[in-house]
N, C-alpha and C positions, 0 to 999 in steps of 0.2 A: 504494500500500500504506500504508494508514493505520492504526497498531494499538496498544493502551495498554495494558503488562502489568501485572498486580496486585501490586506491588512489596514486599508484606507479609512475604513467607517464602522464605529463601533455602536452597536442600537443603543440610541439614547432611552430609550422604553425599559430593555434590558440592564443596563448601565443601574439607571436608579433605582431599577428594584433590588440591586444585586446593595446596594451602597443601605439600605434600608435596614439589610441585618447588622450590620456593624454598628449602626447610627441609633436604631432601636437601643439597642443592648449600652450605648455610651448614655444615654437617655433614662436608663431605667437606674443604671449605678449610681448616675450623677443623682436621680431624687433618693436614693439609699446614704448617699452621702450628707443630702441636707437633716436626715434623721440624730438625733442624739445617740451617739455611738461610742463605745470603748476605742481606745487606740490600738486592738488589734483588728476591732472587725475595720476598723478604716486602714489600717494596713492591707488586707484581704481587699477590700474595696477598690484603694489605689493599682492592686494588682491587676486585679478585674477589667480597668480604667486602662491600663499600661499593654493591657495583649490585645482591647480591640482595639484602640488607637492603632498598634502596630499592626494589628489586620488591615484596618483601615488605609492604611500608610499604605502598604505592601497593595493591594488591590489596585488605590491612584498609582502607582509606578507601573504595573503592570499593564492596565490600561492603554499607559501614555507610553509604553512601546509598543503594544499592537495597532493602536490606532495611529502610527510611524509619528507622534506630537513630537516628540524624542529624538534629531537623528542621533544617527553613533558617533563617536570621537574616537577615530582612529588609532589608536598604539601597539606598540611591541608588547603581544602579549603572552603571559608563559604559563600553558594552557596547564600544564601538571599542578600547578599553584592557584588556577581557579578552579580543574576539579577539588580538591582538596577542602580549600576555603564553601563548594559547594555543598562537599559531603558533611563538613561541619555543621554549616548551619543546618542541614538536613535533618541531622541527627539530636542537634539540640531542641526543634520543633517539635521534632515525632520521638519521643523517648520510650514507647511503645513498642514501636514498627521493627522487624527486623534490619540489623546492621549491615548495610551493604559491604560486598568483598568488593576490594579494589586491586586493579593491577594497572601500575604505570611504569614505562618504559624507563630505565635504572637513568638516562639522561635528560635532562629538560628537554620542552617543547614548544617552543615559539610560535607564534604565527600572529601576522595583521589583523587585528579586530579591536570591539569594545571590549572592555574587561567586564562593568558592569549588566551588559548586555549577554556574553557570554556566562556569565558565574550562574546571572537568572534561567539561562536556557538549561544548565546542567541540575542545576537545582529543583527546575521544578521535574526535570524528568526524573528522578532522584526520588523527588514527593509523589510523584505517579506511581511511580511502581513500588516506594515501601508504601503506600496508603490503600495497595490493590487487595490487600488479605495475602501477601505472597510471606512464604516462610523464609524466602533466599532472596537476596537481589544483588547482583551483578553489575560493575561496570568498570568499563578496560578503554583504554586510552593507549591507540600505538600511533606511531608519524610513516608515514608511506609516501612513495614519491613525488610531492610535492603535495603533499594534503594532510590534515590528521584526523582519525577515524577516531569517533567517541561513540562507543556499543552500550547501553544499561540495558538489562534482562532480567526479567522475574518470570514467577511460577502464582502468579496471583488470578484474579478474577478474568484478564483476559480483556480483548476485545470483539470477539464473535459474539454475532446477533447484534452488535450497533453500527447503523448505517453510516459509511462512510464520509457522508455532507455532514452529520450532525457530530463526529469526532472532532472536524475542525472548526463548525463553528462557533464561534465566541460566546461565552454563556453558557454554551450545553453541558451538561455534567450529569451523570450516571452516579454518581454521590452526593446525598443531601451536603446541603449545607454549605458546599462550593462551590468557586462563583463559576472557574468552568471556564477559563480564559485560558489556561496553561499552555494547550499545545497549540493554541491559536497566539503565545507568545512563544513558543520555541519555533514556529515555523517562521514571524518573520525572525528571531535573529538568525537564523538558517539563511532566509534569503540576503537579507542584510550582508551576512558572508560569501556570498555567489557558490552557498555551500548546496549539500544534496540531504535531502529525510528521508526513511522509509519505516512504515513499522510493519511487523511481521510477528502474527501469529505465532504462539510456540505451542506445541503439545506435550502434551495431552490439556497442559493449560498456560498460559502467562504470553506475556508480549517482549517481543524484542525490539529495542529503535536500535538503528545507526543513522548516524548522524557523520557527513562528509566534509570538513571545510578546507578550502585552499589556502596551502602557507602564508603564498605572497598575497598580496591585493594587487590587482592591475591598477598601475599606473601609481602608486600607493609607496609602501617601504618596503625593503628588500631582506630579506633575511641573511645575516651574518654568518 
């Protein structure tokens, strides 16, 4: 399954319903806070306060790279140091989820890109596949002749039986609760890279992506 959505226009319809759960839930803490309260339940409150803000946060950034509001800022960037940084914050979010196995090539990894464009695309596939029910998840980083290949793979819930227009677009989500914009941002930073996606079915269950991007950028910086 290889597919490139047109990343131009995000439903504003969609958009503010999705913004509605996080705003709710800041709305409902904030009248808990006007309450007469011990200083531990409003420490607990503040926390409450601190993680949907940063859902909140996280949602507007993500947005504002699918809907291209964002371009990229080009640099040398050292791709083994954003999986890493990705598989961090991965694992600090979902302390639950299975811990992904990682393999990376014993030397660094360069290539022309966004950094924070990139960390996001690895990251949320990352969240895809520990959040799918998978007991394993995989992801391997090697550099090939003039491109570097980034593989994550589990054994989770799978893609079969969801039709293919509603994977990529923006919003759709087969999980309560989220918003559904993930691989509707990993495919543009995919394009943004003049890179390649595919995901592919694995059996008996779980999903494989590869993910292709080009070292150089045309007309761009050169690798060292």
């Amino acid at each position: 399954m290889d597919k490139k959505i047109n990343p131009t226009m995000v439903p504003l319809d969609k958009f503010i319903h999705k913004l509605n759960n996080p705003l709710g839930a800041l709305m409902l803490w904030a009248q808990e806070l006007a309450k007469p309260l011990g200083d531990e339940q409003r420490h607990e409150i503040a926390e409450c306060l601190l993680r949907e803000v940063r859902a909140l946060s996280g949602l507007l950034k993500r947005v504002a790279v699918v809907d291209g509001a964002k371009p990229p800022r080009w640099a040398r960037v050292r791709m083994d140091a954003v999986v890493r940084q990705a598989l961090a914050a991965a694992t600090v979010d979902l302390p639950g989820a299975a811990v992904p196995l990682i393999s990376l090539p014993d030397s660094a990894v360069f290539l022309d890109g966004d950094a924070p464009m990139l960390a996001g695309l690895v990251e949320q596939l990352l969240r895809n596949a520990m959040e799918s029910g998978s007991d394993k998840v995989w992801i391997n980083l090697e550099k090939g002749e003039g491109s570097v290949l980034l593989e994550v793979c589990d054994d989770g819930s799978g893609i079969e039986g969801v039709a293919e227009d509603d994977i990529w677009r923006p919003f759709f989500s087969t999980k309560p609760g989220h918003a559904g914009i993930g691989l509707s941002l990993v495919s543009r930073a995919v394009q943004e890279h003049a890179g390649t996606l595919h995901l592919v079915p694995r059996k008996p269950m779980g999903t494989r992506v590869l993910v292709n991007l080009p070292i150089n950028r045309t007309g761009g910086l050169r690798e060292s």
